[in-house]
N, C-alpha and C positions, 0 to 999 in steps of 0.2 A: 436518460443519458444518451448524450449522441454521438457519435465517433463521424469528425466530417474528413475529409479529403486537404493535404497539405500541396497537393499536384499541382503547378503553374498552369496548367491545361483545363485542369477540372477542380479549380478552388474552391473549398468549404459546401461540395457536392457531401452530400450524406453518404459512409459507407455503412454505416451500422448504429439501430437503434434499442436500448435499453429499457426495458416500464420497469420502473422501481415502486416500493410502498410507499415511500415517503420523502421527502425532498431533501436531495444531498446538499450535505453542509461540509464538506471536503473532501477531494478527489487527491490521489498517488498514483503515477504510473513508476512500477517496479520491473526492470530488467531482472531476472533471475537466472543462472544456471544449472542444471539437473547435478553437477556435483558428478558428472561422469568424464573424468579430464580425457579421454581420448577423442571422444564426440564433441564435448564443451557444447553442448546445446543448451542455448538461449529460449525462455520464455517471455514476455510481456504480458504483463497483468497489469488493469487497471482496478484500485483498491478506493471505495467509494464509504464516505462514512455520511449513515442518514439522519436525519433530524430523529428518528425512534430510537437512535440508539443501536442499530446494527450496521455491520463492517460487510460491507458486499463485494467479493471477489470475484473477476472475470479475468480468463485469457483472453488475449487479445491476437489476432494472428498476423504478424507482423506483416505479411503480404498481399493480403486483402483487408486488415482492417473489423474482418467480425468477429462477434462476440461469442465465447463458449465458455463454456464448467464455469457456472456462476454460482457461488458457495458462497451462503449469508452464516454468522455469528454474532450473538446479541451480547453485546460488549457493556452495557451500563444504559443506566438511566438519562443520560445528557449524549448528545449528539458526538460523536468521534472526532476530534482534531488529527488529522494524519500527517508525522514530522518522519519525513527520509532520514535512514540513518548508515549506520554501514557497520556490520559487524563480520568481525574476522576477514574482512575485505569487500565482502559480500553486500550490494543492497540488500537494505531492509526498512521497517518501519516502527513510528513509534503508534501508538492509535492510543489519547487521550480524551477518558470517557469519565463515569463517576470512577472510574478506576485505569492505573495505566498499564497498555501492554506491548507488550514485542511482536512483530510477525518477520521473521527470518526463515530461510531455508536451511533444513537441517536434513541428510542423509537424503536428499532428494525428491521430501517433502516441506512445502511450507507448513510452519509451525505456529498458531500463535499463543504467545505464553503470558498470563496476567503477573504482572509484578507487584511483590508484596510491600506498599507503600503508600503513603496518604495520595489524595485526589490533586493529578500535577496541573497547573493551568495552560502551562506552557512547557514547551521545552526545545530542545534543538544539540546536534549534533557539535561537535569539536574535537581538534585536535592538538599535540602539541606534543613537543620531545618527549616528554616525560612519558606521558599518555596518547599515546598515536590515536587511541576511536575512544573516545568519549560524549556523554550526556550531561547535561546541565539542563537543571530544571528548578521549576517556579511554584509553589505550593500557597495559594491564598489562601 
């Protein structure tokens, strides 16, 4: 994985580089906040799912660009589909594997949580009067 440079000066210059075990099959980048409203401090994480089957999580440092606290979790036997989602106002994500889960910030840790539910194919976020954050999903 490679994190390049967006700078009109210095385009798609490399700022940071990732070895992974096995070749990502869909990447997330999640704004997150620590949940501490006086501070309101922001992190960026990008959230990488591998063809093995594990969710690999890295901070990202939003002003240089490199990589830290890189946390893997083996999520299923098929590769990770990662669907943005928003809970309680909050980014989040959905990560569909042989089984689907949540990953959201909860008390100023990210959390991620398997939900009890057959194997989703797809899925995707919505909204609407009734239902402000909702899920809609595909089960083949």
């Amino acid at each position: 994985i490679r994190i390049l440079s967006l700078d009109p000066h210095d385009c798609l210059s490399p700022l940071a580089v990732q070895a992974v075990a096995a070749v990502p099959s869909s990447m997330l980048f999640i704004n997150v906040s620590s949940g501490d409203k006086s501070a309101e401090a922001k992190s960026l994480y990008l959230q990488a799912g591998l063809a093995n089957g594990i969710l690999l999580r890295t901070e990202i440092d939003t002003v240089t660009g490199q990589l830290s606290d890189t946390r893997t979790r083996f999520l299923g036997t098929q590769p990770p589909k990662l669907v943005p989602l928003k809970i309680m106002g909050k980014e989040a994500m959905m990560a569909l594997s042989s089984r689907p889960w949540v990953g959201y910030m909860q008390e100023g840790r990210f959390t991620l949580t398997p939900i009890s539910y057959e194997n989703l194919s797809y899925s995707s976020k919505f909204s609407s009067e009734q239902c402000p954050e909702a899920i809609v999903g595909v089960a083949q």
